[in-house]
C-alpha positions in Angstrom: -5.3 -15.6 31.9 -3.0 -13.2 33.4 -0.3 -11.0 30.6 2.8 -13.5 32.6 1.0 -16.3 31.3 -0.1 -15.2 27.6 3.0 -16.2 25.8 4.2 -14.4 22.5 6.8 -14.6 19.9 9.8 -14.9 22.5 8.2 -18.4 23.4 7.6 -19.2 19.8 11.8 -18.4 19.3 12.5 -20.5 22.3 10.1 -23.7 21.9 10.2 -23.7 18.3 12.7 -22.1 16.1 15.5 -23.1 18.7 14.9 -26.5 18.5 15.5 -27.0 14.9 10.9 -27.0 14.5 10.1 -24.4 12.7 8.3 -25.0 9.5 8.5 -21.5 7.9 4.8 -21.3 7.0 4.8 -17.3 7.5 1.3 -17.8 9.5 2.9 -15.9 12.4 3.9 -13.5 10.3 0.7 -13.2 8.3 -1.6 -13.2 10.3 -0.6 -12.4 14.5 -1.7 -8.2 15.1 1.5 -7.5 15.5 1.8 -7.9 11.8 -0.1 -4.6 11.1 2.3 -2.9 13.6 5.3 -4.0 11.4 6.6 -5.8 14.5 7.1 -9.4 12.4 8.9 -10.2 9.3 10.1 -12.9 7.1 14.1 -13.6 6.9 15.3 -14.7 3.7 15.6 -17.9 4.9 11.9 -18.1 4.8 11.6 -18.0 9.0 10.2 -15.3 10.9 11.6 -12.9 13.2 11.3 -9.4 15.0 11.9 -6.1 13.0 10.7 -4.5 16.0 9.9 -6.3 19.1 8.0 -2.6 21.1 5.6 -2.5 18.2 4.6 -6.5 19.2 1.2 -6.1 21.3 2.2 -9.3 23.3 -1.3 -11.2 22.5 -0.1 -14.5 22.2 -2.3 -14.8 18.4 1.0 -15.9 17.1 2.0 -18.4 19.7 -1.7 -19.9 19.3 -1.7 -20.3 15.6 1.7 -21.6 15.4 1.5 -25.8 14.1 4.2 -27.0 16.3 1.7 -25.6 19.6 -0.6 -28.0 20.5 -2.6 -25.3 22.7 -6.1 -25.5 20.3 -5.6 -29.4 19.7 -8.3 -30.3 22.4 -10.9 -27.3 20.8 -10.0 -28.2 17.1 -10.9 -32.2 17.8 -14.4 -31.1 19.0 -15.2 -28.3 17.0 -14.6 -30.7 14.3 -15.5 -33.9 15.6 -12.1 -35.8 15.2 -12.1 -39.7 15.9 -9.2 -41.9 16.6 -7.3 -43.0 14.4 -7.5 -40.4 11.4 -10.3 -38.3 12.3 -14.0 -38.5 11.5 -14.9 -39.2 7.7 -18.2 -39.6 5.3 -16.6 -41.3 2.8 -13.5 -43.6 1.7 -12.8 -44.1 -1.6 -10.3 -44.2 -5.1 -11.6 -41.8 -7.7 -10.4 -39.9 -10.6 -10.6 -37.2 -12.7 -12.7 -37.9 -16.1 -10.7 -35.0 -17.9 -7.8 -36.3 -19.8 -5.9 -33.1 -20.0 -5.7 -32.7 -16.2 -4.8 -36.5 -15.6 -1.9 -36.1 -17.8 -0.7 -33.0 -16.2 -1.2 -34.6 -12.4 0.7 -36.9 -10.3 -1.8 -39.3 -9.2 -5.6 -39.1 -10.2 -6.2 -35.7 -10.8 -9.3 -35.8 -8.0 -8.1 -32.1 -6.8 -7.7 -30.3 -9.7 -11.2 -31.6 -10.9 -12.7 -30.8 -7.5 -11.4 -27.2 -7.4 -12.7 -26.6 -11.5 -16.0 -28.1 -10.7 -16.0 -26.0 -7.4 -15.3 -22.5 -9.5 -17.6 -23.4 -12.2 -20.4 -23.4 -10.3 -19.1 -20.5 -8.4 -19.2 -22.5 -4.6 -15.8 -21.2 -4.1 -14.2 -17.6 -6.1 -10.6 -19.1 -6.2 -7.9 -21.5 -4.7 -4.6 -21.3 -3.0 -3.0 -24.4 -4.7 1.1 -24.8 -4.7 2.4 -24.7 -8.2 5.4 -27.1 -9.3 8.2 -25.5 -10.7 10.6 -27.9 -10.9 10.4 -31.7 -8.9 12.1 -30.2 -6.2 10.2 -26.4 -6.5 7.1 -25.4 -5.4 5.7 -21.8 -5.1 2.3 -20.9 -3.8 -0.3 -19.2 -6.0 -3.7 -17.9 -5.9 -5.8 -18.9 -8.8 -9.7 -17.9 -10.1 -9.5 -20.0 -13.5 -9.8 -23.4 -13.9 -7.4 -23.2 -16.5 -4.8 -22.0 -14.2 -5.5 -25.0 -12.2 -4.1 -27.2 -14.6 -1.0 -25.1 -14.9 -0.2 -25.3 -11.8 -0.6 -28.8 -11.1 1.2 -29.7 -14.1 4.9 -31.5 -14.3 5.0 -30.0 -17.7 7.2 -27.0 -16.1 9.9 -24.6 -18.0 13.1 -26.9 -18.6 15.1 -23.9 -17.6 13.8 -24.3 -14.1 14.5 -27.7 -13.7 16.5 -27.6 -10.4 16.8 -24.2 -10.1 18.1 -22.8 -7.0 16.4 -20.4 -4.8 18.9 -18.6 -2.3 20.5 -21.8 -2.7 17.9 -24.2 -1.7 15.6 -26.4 -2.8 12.6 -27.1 -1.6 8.4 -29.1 -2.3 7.3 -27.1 0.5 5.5 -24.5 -0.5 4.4 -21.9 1.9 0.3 -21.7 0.6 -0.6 -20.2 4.1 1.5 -16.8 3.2 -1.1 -16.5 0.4 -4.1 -16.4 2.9 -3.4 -12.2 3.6 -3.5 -11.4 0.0 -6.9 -12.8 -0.7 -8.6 -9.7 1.7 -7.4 -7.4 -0.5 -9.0 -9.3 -3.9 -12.7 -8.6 -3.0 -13.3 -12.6 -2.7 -15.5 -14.2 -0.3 -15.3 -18.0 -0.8 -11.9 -19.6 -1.8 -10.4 -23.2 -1.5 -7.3 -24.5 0.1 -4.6 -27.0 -0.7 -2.4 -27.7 2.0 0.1 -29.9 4.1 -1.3 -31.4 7.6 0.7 -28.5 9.4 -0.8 -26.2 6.9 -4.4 -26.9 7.5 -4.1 -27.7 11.3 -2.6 -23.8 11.7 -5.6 -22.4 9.5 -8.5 -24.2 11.7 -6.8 -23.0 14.5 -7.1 -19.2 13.2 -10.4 -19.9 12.2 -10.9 -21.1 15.9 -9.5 -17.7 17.4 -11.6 -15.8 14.2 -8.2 -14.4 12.7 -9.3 -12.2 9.7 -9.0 -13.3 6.5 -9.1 -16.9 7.7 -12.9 -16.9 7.5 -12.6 -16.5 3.7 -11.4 -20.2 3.2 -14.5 -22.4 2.9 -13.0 -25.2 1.7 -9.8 -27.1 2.6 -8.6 -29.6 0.5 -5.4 -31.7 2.2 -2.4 -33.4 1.4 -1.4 -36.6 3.1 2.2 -36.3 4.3 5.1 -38.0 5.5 7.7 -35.1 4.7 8.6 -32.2 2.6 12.0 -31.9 1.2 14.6 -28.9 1.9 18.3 -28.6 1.0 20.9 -27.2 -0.2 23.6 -27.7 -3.0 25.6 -29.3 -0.9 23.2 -31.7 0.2 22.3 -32.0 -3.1 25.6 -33.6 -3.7 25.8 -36.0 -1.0 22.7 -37.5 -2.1 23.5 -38.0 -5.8 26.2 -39.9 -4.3 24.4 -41.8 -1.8 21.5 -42.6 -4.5 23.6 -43.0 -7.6 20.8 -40.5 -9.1 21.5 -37.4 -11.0 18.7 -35.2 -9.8 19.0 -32.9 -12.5 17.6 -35.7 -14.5 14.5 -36.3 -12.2 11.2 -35.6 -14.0 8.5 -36.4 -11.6 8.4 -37.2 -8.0 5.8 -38.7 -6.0 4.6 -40.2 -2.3 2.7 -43.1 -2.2 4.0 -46.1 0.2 7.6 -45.0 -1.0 9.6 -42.1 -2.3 9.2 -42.6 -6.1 11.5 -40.7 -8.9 10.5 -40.7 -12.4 13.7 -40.0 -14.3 13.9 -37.9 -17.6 14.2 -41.7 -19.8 10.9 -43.4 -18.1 12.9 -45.3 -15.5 11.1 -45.9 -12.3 13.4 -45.4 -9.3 11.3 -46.7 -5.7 13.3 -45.1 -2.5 12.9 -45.5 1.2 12.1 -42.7 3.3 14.8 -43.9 5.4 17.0 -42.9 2.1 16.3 -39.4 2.1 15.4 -38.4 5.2 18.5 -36.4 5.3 16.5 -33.9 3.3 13.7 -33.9 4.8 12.6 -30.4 6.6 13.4 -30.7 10.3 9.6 -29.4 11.2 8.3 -32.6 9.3 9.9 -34.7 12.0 7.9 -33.1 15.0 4.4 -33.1 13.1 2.4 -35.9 14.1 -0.5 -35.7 11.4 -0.1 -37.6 8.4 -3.8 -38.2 7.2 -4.6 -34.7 7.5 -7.2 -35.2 9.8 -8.9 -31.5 9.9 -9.7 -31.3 6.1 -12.6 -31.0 4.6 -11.2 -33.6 2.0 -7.9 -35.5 2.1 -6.3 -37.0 -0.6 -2.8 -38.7 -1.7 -1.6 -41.7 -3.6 -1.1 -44.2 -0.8 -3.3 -47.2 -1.0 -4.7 -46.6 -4.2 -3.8 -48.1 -7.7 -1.5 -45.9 -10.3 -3.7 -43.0 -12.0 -6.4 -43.1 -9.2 -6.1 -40.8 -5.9 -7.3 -41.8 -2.4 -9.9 -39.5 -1.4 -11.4 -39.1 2.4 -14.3 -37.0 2.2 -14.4 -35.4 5.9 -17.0 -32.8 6.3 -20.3 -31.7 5.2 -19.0 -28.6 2.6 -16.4 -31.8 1.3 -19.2 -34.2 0.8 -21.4 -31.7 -0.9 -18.8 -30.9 -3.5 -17.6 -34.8 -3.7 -20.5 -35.8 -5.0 -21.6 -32.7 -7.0 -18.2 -33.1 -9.1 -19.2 -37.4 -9.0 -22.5 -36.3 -10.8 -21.3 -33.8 -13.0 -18.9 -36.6 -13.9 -15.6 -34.4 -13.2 -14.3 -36.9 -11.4 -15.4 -41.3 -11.5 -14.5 -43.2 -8.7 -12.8 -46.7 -9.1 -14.9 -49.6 -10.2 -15.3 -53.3 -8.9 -16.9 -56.4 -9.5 -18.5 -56.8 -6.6 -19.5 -55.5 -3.3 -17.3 -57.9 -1.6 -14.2 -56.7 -3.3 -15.0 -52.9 -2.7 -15.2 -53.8 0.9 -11.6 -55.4 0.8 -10.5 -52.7 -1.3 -11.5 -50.1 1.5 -10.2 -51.8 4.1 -6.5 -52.1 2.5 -6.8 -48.3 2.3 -8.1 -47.5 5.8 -5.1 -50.1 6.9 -2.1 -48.4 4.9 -3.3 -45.1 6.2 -4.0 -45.9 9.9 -0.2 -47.5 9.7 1.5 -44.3 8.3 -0.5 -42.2 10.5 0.8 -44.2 13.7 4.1 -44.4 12.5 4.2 -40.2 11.8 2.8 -40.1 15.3 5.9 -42.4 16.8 8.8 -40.6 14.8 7.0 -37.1 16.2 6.8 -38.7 19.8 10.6 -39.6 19.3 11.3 -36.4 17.8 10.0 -34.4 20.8 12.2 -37.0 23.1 15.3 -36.0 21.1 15.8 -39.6 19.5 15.0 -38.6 15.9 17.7 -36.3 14.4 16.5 -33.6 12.4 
């Protein structure tokens, strides 16, 4: 490939940030050479831009590793091993954590948490990049080595005073986990965990792919299934109090299961579309095509399973091996049933629920790129 054809951060400005794409996950930033050359830097808005475009060595690192560029897709599926329609798996299944504290503290079953404590206590990873909820609509990335710490951060039992706080004005659940990645070479550890959106883990394989240092660090990746992030401002904020008749000062928990559902300060149950509050949603969400994250090493989520159980895919080799060490060591107990025939109907529900929100993230991405969806 000829130095015309490598393309840099200009392209990454033009085909991305541009049109509206842009998810803000820093990995550009973090992580491209030009980032040691001071040539990259975030904005306060959380996007990235020049500080000074000479000292940028033009090697295209950024441009590759970006999640909106589909450059690596082809490499990524068979390094990996990807199948239609969610990628390849070893395992389908509803489990839960047997720890009571951490199923109080988590949204659905508490698998993750449990996974990542059994994982650091018997030292097969050194820490974890988890996002930590600060509020229903807050979410800040943090690196943790102590299982304890783990339970804090998944918790919904966050300081009241930051209920809703702003930050620069915005709110947001997307919390930028792969900025945390460049710390962790500086913290002398050599094995630590991931927990991360589709776009998230799809941008970290690919700098794995392209051996982009400290990537190698991260030997296991635990991921998210997604429909959307949320991202707005105050006034936003107020249109959609309208729109929903719902104070969101008084939300307590929110979750993402076949719906939007808000747990409000009293108990009440509020189920919404995503057609409801897509308004909020972060523009990048609507061009990402991955729902299932389908380059984990285990993905999880509510969707399919019953309340206080999480859906759990176990993709890949280092996955499976810590699956069923935490199964054993009875961190974690998967659901029970009466008979082989029902787990068999059980599994296919799942596997249907999440081929059809996987296809339907596909179309709205496909439409999206077409310039039918508006973001």
């Amino acid at each position: 490939m000829s130095d015309e054809e490598i393309k840099s951060f200009k392209d990454l400005i033009t085909e991305v940030q541009e049109k509206g794409i842009c998810g803000k996950c820093g990995g550009c930033v973090s992580f491209c050479s030009a980032e040691e050359l001071n040539a990259l830097a975030i904005a306060e808005d959380g996007s990235p831009r020049f500080i000074d475009e000479e000292r940028c060595l033009k090697c295209g690192i950024c441009y590759l590793i970006c999640p909106q560029i589909k450059a690596l897709n082809n490499e990524l599926k068979e390094q990996l091993g990807w199948k239609a329609p969610i990628g390849s798996y070893r395992k389908l299944t509803s489990a839960r954590t047997t720890d009571r504290e951490v199923r109080n503290a988590c949204t659905d079953g508490g698998v993750v948490t449990s996974l990542l404590i059994y994982a650091l206590n018997k030292n097969l990873i050194q820490g974890a990049i988890v996002s930590k909820k600060i509020g229903p609509f807050l979410r800040q990335p943090m690196l943790v080595t102590q299982p304890g710490e783990l339970i804090d951060a998944a918790g919904s039992h966050f300081d009241k005073t930051l209920h809703l706080e702003e930050i620069g004005g915005k709110y947001s659940t997307y919390s930028p986990v792969i900025r945390e990645i460049e710390s962790i070479g500086t913290d002398f550890l050599k094995s630590v965990a991931l927990v991360g959106t589709p776009c998230q883990i799809y941008s970290l394989r690919k700098m794995q792919l392209l051996n982009v240092i400290p990537a190698d660090i991260i030997t296991l990746t635990i991921g998210l299934f997604c429909m959307e992030n949320f991202s707005f401002d105050e006034n936003a904020r107020i249109k959609l109090e309208k729109k929903l008749k719902i104070e969101l000062k008084n939300v307590k928990k929110l979750n993402i299961k076949d719906d939007v559902i808000v747990t409000l300060e009293k108990g009440e149950i509020v189920h919404l579309p995503f057609e409801a509050v897509d308004e909020i949603a972060r523009p990048a969400c609507f061009a990402c095509p991955d729902f299932a994250n389908d380059f984990a090493d285990i993905s999880v989520g509510g969707l399919g399973s019953p309340d206080g159980y999480t859906t759990t895919v176990v993709r890949s080799s280092i996955g499976e091996k810590i699956y069923n060490g935490a199964r054993q060591k009875k961190y974690i107990e998967e659901l029970s049933y009466r008979n082989k025939e029902d787990l068999s109907i059980h599994k296919t529900e799942i596997m249907a629920k999440i081929v059809s929100f996987s296809r339907r993230k596909k179309e709205r991405a496909k439409r999206r790129k077409k310039g039918t969806v508006n973001a």
